[in-house]
C-alpha positions as CSV (number, residue, x, y, z in Angstrom):
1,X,-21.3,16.3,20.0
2,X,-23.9,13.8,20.0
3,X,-24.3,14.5,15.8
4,X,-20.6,14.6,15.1
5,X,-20.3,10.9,16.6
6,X,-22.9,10.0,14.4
7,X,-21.3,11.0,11.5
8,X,-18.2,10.0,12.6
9,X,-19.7,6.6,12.6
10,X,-21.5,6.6,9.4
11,X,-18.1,7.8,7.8
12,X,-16.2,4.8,9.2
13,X,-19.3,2.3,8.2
14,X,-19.8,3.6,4.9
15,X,-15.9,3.7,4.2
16,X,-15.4,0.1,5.4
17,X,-18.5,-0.8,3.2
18,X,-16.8,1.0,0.2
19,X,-13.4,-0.7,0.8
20,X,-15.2,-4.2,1.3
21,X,-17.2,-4.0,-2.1
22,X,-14.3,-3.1,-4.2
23,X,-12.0,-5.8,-2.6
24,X,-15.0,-8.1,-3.4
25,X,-15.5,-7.3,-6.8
26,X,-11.6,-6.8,-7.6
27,X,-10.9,-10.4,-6.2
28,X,-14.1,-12.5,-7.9
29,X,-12.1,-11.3,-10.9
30,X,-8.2,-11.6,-10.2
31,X,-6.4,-13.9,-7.7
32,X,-4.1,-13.1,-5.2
33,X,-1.3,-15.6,-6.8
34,X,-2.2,-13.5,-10.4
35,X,-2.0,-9.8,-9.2
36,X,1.5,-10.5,-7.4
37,X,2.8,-12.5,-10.8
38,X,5.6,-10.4,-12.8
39,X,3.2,-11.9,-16.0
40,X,0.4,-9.7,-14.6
41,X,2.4,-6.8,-14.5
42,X,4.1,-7.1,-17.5
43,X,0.6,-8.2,-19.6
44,X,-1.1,-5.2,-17.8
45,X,1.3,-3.0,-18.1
46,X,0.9,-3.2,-22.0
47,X,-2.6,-2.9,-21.8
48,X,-2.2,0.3,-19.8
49,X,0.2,1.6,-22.1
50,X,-2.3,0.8,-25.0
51,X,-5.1,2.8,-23.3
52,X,-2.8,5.6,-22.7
53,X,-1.6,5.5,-26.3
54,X,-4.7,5.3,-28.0
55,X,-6.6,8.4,-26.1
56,X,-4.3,10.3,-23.5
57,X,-6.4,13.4,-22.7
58,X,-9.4,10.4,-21.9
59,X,-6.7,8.3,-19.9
60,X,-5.9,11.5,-18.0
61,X,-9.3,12.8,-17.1
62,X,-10.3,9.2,-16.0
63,X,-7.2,8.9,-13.6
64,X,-7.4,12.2,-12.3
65,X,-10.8,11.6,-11.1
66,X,-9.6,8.2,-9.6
67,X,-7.4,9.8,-8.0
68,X,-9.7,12.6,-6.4
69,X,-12.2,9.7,-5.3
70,X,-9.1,8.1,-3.9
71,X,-8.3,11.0,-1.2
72,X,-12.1,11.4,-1.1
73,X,-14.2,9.4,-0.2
74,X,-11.7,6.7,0.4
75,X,-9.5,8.5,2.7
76,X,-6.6,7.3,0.5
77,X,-2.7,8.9,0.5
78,X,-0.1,9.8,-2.3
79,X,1.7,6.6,-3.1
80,X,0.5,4.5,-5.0
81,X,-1.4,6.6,-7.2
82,X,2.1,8.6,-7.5
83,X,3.1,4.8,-8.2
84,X,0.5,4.3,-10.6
85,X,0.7,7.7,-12.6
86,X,4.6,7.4,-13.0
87,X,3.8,4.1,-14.3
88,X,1.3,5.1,-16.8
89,X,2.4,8.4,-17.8
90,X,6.0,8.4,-16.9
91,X,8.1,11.3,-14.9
92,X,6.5,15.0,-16.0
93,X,2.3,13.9,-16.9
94,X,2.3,11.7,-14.0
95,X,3.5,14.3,-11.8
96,X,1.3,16.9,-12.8
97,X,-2.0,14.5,-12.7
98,X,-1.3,13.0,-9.4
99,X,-0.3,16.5,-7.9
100,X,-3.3,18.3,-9.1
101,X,-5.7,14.8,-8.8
102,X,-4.3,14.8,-5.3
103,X,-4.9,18.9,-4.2
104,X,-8.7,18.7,-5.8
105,X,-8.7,15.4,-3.2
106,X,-7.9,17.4,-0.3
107,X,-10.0,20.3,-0.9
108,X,-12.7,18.3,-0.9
109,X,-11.9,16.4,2.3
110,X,-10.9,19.8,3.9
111,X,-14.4,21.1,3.2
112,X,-16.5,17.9,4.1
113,X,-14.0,17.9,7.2
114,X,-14.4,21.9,8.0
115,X,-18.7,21.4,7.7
116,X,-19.0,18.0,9.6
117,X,-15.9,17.5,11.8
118,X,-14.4,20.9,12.8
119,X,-15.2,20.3,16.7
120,X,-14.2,17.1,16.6
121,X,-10.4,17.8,15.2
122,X,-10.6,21.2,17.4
123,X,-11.2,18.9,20.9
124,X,-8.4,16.3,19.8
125,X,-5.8,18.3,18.2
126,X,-5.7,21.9,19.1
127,X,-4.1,21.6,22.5
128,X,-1.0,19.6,20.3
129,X,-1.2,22.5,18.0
130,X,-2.1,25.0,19.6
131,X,2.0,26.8,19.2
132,X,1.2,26.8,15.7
133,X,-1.8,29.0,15.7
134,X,0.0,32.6,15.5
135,X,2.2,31.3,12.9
136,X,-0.4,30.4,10.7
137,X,-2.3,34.0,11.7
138,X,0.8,35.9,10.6
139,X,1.2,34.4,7.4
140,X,-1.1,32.0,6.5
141,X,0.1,30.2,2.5
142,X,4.0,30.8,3.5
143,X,3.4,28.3,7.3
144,X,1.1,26.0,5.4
145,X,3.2,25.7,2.5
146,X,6.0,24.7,4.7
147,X,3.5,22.4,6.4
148,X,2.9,20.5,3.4
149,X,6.4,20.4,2.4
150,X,8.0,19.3,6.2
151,X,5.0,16.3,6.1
152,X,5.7,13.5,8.9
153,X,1.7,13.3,9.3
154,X,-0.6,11.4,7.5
155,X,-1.8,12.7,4.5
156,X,-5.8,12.0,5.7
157,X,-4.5,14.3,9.0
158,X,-2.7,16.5,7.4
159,X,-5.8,17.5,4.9
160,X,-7.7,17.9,8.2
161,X,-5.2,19.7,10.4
162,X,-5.6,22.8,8.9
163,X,-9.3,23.3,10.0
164,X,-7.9,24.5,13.3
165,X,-6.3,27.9,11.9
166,X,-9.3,28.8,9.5
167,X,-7.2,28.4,6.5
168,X,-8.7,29.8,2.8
169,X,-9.5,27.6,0.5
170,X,-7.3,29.2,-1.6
171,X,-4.1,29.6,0.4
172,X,-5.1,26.1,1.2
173,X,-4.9,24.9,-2.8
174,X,-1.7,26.8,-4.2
175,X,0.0,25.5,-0.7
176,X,-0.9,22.1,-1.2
177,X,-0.4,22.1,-5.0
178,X,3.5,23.4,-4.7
179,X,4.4,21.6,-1.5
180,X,3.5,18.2,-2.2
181,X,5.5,17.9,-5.5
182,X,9.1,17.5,-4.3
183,X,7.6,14.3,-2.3
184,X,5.4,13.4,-5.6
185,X,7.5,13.4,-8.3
186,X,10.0,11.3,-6.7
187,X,7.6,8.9,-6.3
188,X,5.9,9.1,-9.5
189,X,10.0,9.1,-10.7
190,X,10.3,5.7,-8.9
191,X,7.0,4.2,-10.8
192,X,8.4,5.2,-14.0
193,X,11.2,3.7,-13.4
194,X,9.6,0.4,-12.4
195,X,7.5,0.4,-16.0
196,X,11.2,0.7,-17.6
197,X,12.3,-2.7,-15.8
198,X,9.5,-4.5,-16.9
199,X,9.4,-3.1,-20.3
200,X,13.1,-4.4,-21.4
201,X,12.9,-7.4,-19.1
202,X,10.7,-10.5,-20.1
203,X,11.6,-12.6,-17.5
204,X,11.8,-11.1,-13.5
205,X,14.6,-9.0,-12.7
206,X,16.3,-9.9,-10.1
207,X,16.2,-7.7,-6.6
208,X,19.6,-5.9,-7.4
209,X,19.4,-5.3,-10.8
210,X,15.8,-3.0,-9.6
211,X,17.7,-1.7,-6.8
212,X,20.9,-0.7,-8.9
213,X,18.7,0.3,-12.2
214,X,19.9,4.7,-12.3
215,X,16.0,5.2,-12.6
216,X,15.7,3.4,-9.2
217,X,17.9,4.0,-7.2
218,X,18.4,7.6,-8.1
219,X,15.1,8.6,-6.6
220,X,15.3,6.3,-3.9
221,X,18.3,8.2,-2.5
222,X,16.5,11.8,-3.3
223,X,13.2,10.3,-1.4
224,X,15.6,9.2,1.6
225,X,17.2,12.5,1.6
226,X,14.1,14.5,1.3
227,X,12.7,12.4,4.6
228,X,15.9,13.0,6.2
229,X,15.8,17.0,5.6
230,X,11.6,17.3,6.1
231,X,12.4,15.5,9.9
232,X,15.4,17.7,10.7
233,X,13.3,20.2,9.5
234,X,10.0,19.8,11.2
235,X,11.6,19.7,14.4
236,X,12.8,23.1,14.1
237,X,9.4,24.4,12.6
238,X,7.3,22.5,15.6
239,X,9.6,24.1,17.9
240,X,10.1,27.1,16.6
């Protein structure tokens, strides 16, 4: 117990270390009035696109490793690098680089978390979990892939949770590959959408015209719906 809060600790010093140096660094260089100015998105958004345009597969392989880093170490969640990639890549690449960028990011939080913190997460969650132990025993990739798809945890906790049942790494990929893309590509959708806006608009849009835009609102009301059917939804699969 005694080792477990010490890592515990040297996680949460080293992560808010991390977090400090990169907010640092990434505000000695931009301003807070500059990163929030539709100029910087627009003038950034080209240089993305350039990047992207003028080596893809490099682009790719450079943001699917941000985004592994991103779940781990930085305990980071799915949107806004689903944000980000539909930006960049648009509907269908982003999708599948933030999906897969995402999965690697949880394996490799499941494992550190299965080595280092598997008592810990076992004394504060297995009494609140404890109905969905059987379940997982009698079928363990069909209860997890509805795990992952019914959500309503956060994503750090949700990569975690699974350590009580004993899950397989593998059950534990092909789950989390599948059942996170409903939830990912609307977002990644919504990003696109947003790189649209500012590509035919050189002045800001105004609030409605972004709400009303079909590759806005569109997904907007799928992601609402989705929420709306994962609750209903995890009600029944926590109680039942």
């Amino acid at each position: 117990m005694e080792n477990t809060k010490k890592i515990k600790l040297f996680i949460g010093l080293s992560y808010l270390l991390i977090v400090c140096l990169f907010l640092y660094f990434f505000f000695s260089k931009f301003s807070l009035s500059e990163i929030t100015s539709y100029d910087f998105l627009r003038d950034n958004r080209k240089y993305l696109i350039e990047v992207k345009n003028s080596n893809l597969f490099l682009t790719l392989i450079s943001f699917f490793v941000l985004i592994v880093l991103w779940v781990f170490p930085f305990l980071g969640f799915g949107g806004p690098v689903a944000l980000v990639g539909g930006f960049i890549f648009g509907k269908w690449i982003g999708t599948l680089v933030v999906v897969f960028g995402l999965t690697t990011g949880s394996i490799f939080l499941y494992i550190f978390g299965n080595y280092f913190l598997k008592d810990l997460i076992k004394e504060k969650f297995l009494n609140k979990f404890v109905n969905l132990e059987n379940k997982f025993k009698k079928s363990e990739f069909i209860y997890l892939l509805i795990y992952r798809l019914v959500g309503g945890i956060p994503w750090q906790l949700q990569c975690l949770l699974p350590i009580l049942f004993n899950v397989k790494i593998k059950n534990y990929f092909f789950a989390t590959l599948i059942g996170i893309v409903p939830s990912i590509f609307l977002v990644v959708s919504i990003g696109s959408g947003l790189e649209k806006i500012i590509d035919e608009n050189i002045r800001v849009p105004g609030v409605t015209d972004i709400i009303f835009s079909p590759d806005i609102y569109i997904p907007l009301l799928a992601f609402f719906l989705l929420i709306l059917t994962t609750i209903i939804f995890r009600k029944f699969f926590l109680k039942n």
